[in-house]
OpenMM code with the backbone's topology and positions (N, CA, C; nanometers):
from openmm import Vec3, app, unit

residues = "UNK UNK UNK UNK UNK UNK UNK UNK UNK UNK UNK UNK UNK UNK UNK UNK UNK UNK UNK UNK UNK UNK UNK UNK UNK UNK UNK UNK UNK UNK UNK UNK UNK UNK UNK UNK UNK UNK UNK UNK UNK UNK UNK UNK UNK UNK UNK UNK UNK UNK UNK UNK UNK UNK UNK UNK UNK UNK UNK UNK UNK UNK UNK UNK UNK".split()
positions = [
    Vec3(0.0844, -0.1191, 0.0000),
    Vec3(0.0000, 0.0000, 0.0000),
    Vec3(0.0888, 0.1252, 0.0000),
    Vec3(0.0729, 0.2374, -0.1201),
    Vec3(0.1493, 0.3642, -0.0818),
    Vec3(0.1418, 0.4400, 0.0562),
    Vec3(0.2230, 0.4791, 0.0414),
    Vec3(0.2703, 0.5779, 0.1700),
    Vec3(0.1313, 0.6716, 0.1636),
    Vec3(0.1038, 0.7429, 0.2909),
    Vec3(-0.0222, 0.8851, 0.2918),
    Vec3(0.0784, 0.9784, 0.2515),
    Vec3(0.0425, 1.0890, 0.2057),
    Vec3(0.1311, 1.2345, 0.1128),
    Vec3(0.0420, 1.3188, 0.2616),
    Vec3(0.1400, 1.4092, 0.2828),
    Vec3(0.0784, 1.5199, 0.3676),
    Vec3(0.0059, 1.6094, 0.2415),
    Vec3(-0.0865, 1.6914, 0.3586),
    Vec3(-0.1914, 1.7877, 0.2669),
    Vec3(-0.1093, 1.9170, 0.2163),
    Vec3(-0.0320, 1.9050, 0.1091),
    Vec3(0.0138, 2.0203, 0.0322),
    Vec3(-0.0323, 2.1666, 0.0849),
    Vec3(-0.1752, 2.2165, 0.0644),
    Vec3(-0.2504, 2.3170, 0.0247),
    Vec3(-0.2425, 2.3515, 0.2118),
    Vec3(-0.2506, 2.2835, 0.2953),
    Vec3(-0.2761, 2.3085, 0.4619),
    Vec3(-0.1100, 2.3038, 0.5210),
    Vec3(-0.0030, 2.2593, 0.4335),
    Vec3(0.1095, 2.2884, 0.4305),
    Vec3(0.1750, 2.4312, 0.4398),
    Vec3(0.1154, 2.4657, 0.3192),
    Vec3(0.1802, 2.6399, 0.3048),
    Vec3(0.0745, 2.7447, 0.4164),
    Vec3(-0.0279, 2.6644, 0.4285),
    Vec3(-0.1342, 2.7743, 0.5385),
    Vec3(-0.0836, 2.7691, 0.6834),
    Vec3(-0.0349, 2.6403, 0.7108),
    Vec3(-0.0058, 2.6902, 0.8674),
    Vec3(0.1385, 2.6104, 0.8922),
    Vec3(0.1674, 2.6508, 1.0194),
    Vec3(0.2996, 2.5774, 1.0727),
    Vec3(0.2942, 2.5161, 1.1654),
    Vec3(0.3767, 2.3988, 1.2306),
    Vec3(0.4139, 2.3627, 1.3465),
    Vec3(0.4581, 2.4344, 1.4607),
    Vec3(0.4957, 2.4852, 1.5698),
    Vec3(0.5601, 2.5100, 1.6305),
    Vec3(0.6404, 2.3942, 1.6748),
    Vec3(0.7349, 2.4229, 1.7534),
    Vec3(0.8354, 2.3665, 1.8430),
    Vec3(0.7839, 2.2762, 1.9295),
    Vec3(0.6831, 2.2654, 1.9883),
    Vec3(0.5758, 2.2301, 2.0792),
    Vec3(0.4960, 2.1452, 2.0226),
    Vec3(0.4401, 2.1448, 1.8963),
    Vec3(0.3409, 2.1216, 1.8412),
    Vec3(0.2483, 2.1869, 1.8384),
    Vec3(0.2150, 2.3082, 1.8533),
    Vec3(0.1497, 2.4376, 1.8405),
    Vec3(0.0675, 2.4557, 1.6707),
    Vec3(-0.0230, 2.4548, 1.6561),
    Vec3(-0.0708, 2.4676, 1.5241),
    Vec3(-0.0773, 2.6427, 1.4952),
    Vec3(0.0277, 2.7304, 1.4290),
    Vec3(0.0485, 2.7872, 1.4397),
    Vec3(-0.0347, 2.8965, 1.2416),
    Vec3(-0.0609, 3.0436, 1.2491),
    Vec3(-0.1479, 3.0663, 1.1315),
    Vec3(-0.1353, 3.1405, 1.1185),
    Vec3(-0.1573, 3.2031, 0.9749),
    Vec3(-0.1955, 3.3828, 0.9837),
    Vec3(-0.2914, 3.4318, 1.0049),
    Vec3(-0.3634, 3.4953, 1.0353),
    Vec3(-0.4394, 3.5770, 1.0592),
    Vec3(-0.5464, 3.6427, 0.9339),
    Vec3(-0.6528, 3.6013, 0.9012),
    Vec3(-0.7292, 3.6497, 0.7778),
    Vec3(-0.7328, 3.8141, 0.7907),
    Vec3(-0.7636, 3.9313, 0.6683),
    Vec3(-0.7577, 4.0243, 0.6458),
    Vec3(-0.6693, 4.1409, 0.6393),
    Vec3(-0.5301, 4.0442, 0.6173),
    Vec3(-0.4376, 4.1454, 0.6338),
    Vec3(-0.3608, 4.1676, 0.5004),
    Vec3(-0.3746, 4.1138, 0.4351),
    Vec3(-0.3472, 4.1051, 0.2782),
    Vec3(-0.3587, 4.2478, 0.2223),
    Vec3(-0.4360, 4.3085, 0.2229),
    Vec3(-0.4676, 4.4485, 0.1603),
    Vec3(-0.5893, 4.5616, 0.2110),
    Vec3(-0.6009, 4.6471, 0.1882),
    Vec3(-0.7161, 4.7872, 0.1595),
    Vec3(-0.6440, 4.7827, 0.3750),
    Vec3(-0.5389, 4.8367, 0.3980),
    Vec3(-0.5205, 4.8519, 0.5443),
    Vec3(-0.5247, 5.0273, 0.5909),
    Vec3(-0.5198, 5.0993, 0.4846),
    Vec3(-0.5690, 5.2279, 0.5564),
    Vec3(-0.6535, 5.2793, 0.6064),
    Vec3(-0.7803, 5.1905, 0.6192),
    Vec3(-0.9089, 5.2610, 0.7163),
    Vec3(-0.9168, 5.1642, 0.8373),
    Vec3(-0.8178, 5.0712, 0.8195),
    Vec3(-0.8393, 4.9436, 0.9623),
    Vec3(-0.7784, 5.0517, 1.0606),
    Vec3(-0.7532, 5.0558, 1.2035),
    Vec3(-0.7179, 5.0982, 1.3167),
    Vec3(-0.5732, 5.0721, 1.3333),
    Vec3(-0.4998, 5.1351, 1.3948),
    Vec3(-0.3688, 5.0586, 1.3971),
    Vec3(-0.4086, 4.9339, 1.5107),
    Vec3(-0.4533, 4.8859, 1.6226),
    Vec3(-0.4792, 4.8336, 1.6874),
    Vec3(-0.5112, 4.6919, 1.6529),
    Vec3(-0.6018, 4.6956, 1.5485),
    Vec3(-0.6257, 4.5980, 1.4595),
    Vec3(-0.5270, 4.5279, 1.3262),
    Vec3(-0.4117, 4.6349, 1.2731),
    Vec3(-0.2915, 4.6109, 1.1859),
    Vec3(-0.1915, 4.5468, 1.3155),
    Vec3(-0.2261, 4.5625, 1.4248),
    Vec3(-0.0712, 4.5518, 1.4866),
    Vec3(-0.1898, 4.3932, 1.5245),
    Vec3(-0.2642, 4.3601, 1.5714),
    Vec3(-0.3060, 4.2239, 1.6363),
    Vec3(-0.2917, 4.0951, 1.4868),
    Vec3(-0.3082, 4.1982, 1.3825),
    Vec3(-0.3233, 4.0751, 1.2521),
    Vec3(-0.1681, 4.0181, 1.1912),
    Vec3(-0.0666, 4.1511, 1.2653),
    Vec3(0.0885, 4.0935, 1.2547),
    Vec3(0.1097, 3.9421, 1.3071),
    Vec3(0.2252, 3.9039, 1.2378),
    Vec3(0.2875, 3.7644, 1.2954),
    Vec3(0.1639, 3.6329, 1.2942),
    Vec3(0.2000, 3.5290, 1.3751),
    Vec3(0.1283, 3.4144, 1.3658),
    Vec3(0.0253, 3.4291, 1.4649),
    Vec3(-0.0717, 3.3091, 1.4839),
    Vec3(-0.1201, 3.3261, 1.5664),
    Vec3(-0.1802, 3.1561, 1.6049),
    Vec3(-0.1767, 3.1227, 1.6969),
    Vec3(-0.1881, 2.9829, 1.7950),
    Vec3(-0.3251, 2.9577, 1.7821),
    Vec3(-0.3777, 2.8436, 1.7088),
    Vec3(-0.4980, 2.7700, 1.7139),
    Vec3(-0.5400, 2.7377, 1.8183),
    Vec3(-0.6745, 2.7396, 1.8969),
    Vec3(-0.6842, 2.7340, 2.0046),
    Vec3(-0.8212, 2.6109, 1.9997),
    Vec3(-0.8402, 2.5683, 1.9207),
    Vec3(-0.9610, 2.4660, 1.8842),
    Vec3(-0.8470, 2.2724, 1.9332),
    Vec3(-0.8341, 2.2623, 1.9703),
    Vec3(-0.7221, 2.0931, 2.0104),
    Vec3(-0.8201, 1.9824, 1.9324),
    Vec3(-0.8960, 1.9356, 1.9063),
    Vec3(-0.9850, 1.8476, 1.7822),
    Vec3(-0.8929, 1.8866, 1.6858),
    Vec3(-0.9350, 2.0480, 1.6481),
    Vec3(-0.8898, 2.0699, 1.5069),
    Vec3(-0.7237, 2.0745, 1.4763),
    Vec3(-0.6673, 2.1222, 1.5662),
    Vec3(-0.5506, 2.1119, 1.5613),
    Vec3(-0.4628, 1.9702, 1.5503),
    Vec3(-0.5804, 1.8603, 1.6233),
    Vec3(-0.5024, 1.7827, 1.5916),
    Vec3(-0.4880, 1.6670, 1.4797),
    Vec3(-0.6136, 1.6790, 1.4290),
    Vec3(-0.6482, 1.6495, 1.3013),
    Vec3(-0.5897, 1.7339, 1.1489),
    Vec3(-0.5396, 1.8716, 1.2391),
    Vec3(-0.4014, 1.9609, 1.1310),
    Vec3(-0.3192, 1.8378, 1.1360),
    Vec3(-0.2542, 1.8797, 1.2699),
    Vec3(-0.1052, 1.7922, 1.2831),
    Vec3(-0.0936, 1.6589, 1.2147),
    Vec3(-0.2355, 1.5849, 1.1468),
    Vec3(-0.2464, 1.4505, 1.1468),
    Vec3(-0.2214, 1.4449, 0.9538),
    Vec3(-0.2956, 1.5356, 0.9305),
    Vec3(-0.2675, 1.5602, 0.7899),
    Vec3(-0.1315, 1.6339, 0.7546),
    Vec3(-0.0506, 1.6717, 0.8230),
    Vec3(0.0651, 1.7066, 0.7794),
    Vec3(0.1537, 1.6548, 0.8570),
    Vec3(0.1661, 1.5254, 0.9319),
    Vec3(0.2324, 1.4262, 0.9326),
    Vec3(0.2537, 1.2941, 0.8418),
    Vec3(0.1225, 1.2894, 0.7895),
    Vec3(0.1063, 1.1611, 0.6943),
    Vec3(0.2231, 1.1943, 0.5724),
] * unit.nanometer
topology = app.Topology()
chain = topology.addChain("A")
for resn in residues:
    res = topology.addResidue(resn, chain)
    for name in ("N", "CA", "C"):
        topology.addAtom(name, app.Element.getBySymbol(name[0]), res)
């Protein structure tokens, strides 16, 4: 029986952490950012930690295979 292929497409969307942390970006930060708040540009910076553990670990499961 072939090997499972991890999920390509859920590959480039999120990361591992160190921990195992299901780690993401943040939707709406891509573009039109001059009427957002700075408050809201500075929270959509950097990654951000999945906080759902089902879903996360059913991430981790598809990008281990």
């Amino acid at each position: 029986m072939p090997k499972m292929k991890a999920h390509k497409g859920l590959k480039k969307r999120v990361k591992l952490s160190a921990k195992g942390k299901v780690r993401y970006n943040r939707s709406g930060a891509g573009h039109l950012m001059s009427h957002k708040d700075g408050n809201r540009r500075r929270r959509m910076r950097g990654l951000d930690a999945l906080d759902n553990p089902k879903l996360a670990a059913k991430i981790r499961w598809f990008l281990s295979a």
